[in-house]
C-alpha positions in Angstrom: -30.8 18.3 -6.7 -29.2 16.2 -3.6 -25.9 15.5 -5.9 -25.8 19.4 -6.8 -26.1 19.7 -3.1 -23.4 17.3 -1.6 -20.9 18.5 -4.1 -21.4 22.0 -3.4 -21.4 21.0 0.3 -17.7 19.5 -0.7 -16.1 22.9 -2.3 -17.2 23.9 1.0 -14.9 21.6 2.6 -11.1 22.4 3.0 -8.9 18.5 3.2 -6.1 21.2 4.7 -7.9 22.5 7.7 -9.6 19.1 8.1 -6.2 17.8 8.1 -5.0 19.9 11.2 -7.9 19.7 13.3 -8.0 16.1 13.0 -4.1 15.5 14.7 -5.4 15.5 18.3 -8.2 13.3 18.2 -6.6 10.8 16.2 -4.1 10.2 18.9 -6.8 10.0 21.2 -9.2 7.7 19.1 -5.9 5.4 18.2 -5.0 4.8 21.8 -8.7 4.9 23.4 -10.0 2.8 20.9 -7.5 0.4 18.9 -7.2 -1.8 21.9 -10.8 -2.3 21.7 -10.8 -2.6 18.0 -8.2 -5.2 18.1 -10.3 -7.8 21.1 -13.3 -7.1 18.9 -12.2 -8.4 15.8 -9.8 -10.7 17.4 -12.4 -12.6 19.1 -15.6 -12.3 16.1 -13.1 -12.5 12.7 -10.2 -14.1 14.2 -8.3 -11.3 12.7 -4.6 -12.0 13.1 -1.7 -9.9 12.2 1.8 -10.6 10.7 4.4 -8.2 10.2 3.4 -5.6 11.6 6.3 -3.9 12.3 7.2 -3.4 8.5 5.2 -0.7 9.0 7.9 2.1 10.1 7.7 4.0 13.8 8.0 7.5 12.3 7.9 9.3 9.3 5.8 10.1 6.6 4.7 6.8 4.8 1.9 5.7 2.6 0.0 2.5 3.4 -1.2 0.1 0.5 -3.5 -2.2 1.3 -6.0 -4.4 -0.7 -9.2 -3.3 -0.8 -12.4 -5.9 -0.8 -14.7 -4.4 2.5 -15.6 -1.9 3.9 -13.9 -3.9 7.3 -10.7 -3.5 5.4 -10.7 0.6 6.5 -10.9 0.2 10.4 -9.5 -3.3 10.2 -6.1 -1.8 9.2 -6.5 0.7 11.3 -6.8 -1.7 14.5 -4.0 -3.4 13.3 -1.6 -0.5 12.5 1.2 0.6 15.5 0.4 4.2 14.8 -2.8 6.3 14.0 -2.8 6.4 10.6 -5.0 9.0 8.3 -7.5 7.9 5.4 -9.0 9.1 2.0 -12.8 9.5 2.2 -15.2 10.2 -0.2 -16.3 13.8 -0.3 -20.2 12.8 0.1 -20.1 11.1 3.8 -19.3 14.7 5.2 -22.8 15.5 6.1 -24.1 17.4 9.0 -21.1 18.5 12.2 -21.3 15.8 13.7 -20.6 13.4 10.7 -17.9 15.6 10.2 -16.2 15.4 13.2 -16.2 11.7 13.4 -14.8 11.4 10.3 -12.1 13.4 11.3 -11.6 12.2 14.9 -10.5 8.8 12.7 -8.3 10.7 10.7 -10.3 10.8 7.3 -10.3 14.2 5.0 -12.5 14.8 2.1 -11.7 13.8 -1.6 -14.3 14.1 -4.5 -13.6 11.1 -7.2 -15.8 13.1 -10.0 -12.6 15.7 -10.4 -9.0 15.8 -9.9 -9.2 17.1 -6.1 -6.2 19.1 -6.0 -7.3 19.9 -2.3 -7.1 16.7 -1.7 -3.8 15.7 -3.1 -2.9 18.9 -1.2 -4.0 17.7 2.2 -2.2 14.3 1.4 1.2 15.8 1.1 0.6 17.9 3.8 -0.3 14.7 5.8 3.2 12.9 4.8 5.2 16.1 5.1 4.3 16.3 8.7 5.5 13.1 9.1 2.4 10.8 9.5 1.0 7.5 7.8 -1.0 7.8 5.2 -3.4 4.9 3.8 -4.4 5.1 0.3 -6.2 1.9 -1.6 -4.2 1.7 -4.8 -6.8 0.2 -6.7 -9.2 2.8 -6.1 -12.6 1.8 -4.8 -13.4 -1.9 -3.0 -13.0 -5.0 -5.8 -13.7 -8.6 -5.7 -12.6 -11.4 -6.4 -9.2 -12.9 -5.8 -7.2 -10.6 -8.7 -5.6 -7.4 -8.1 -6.8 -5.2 -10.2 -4.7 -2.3 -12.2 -3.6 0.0 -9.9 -4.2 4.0 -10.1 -0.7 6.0 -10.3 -1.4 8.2 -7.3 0.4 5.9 -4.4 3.2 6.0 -7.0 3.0 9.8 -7.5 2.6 10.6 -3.8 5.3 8.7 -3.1 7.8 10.1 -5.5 5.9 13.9 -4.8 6.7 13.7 -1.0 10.0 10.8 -1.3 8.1 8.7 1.1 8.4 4.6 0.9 5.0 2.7 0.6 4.2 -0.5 2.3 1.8 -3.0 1.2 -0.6 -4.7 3.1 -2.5 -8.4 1.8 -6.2 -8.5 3.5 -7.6 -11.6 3.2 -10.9 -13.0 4.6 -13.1 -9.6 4.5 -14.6 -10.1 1.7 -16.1 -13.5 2.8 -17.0 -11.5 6.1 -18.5 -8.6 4.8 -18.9 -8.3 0.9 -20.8 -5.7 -1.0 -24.4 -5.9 -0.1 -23.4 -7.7 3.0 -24.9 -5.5 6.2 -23.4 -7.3 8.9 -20.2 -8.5 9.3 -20.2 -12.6 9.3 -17.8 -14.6 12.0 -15.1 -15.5 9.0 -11.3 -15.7 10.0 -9.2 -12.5 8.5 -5.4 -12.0 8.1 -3.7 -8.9 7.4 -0.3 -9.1 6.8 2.2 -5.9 6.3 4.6 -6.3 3.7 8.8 -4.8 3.8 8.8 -1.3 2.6 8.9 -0.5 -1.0 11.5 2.9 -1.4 9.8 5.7 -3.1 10.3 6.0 -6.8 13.5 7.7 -7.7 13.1 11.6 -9.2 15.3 13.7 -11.0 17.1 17.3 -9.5 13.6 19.1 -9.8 11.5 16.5 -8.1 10.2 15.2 -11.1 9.2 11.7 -12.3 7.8 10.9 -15.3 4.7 8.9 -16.4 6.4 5.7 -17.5 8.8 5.7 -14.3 5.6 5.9 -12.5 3.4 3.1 -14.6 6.6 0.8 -13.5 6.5 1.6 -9.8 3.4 0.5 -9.7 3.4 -2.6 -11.9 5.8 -3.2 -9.3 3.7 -2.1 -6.5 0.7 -4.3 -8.1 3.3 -8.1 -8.5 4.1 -7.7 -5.2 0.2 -6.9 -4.3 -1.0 -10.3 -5.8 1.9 -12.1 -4.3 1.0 -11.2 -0.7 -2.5 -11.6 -1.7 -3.0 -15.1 -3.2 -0.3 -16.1 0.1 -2.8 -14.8 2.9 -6.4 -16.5 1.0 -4.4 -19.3 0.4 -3.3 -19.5 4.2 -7.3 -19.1 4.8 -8.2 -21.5 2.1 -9.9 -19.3 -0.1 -9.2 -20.2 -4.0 -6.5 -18.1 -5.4 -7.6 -17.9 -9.1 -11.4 -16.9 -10.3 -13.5 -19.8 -11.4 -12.1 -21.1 -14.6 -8.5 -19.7 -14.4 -6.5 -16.3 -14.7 -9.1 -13.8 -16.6 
């Protein structure tokens, strides 16, 4: 009954409006609240950041990050030098209130038991205005020091609006704050921003096709792994799962 419930609360929900209401606060929340963000983690994780301005001033781009905690999502955002907009799962939107903070950190619905078109909707309306974008290309939080396949929708988004995508290496979160983990522990994190990757090339009607894609991001995933086995490295975290390369 509850999951017929939240997803019919979902068709109720419109990514597009969402989208639009959610412009001003985000501006407010990023400069309000970043700074605060940043001593925070600064002080209890350590968190440093590296290239951060790889990530460009203006523009529609998507961001790439790895994906291991749930610190990775306002991590990233504390690091970024713009307010950035999120994916969230369709089921968090409960009650006004939820909503609006949701929203006021720039997240808009997306339900992961269909293809949300509404949501893929809301996306490129997100980058067509111009704004950044964070989508986890491996779908929902991992573990473990692998990258694991990547989904084709950073590489379809990107080719879809002509955007670039930059990847981001987290590294430490996942000792800080792994699944089942309440709390956050007091563990050193590095995020590092990686050089733009250019969106995939299309052809005169905007099309790509699926194999172009599957090699944007096998590209997308190398240069994943790279960044990430440099950053646990740096933290001296192992690099490979215990007893080698699966």
């Amino acid at each position: 009954m509850n999951g017929n419930t939240n997803r019919d609360r979902a068709d109720q929900l419109h990514p597009e409006e969402l989208e639009a209401r959610g412009r001003i606060v985000a501006v407010i929340f990023h400069f309000l609240v970043q700074r605060l963000a940043r001593a925070v983690f600064g002080v209890y994780c350590r968190c440093r950041t590296r290239g951060r301005r790889n990530l460009p001033r203006e523009g529609g781009v998507i961001i790439a990050p790895t994906h291991r905690s749930n610190l990775d999502t306002p991590m990233i955002g504390a690091s970024a030098n713009r307010p950035l907009r999120y994916f969230a799962k369709s089921g968090l939107f409960r009650g006004p209130i939820t909503t609006w903070m949701l929203v006021a950190m720039g997240a808009f619905p997306v339900r992961r038991d269909i293809i949300d078109r509404s949501a893929l909707k809301a996306a490129l309306t997100v980058l067509e205005a111009g704004q950044p974008l964070v989508v986890f290309p491996e779908g929902e939080r991992k573990s473990g020091p692998r990258i694991f396949p990547l989904m084709d929708g950073v590489a379809w988004l990107a080719a879809k609006a002509q955007v670039p995508v930059v990847p981001v290496a987290i590294g430490g979160t996942e000792q800080a704050m792994a699944v089942g983990v309440r709390f956050p522990r007091p563990r050193s994190v590095r995020i590092v921003w990686g050089e733009p990757l250019a969106p995939p090339v299309v052809d005169e009607r905007g099309r790509q096709g699926r194999q172009a894609l599957a090699q944007y991001s096998g590209e997308l995933h190398e240069i994943l792994q790279r960044m990430f086995d440099e950053v646990q490295a740096e933290l001296g975290i192992a690099t490979e799962p215990p007893g080698g390369s699966p």
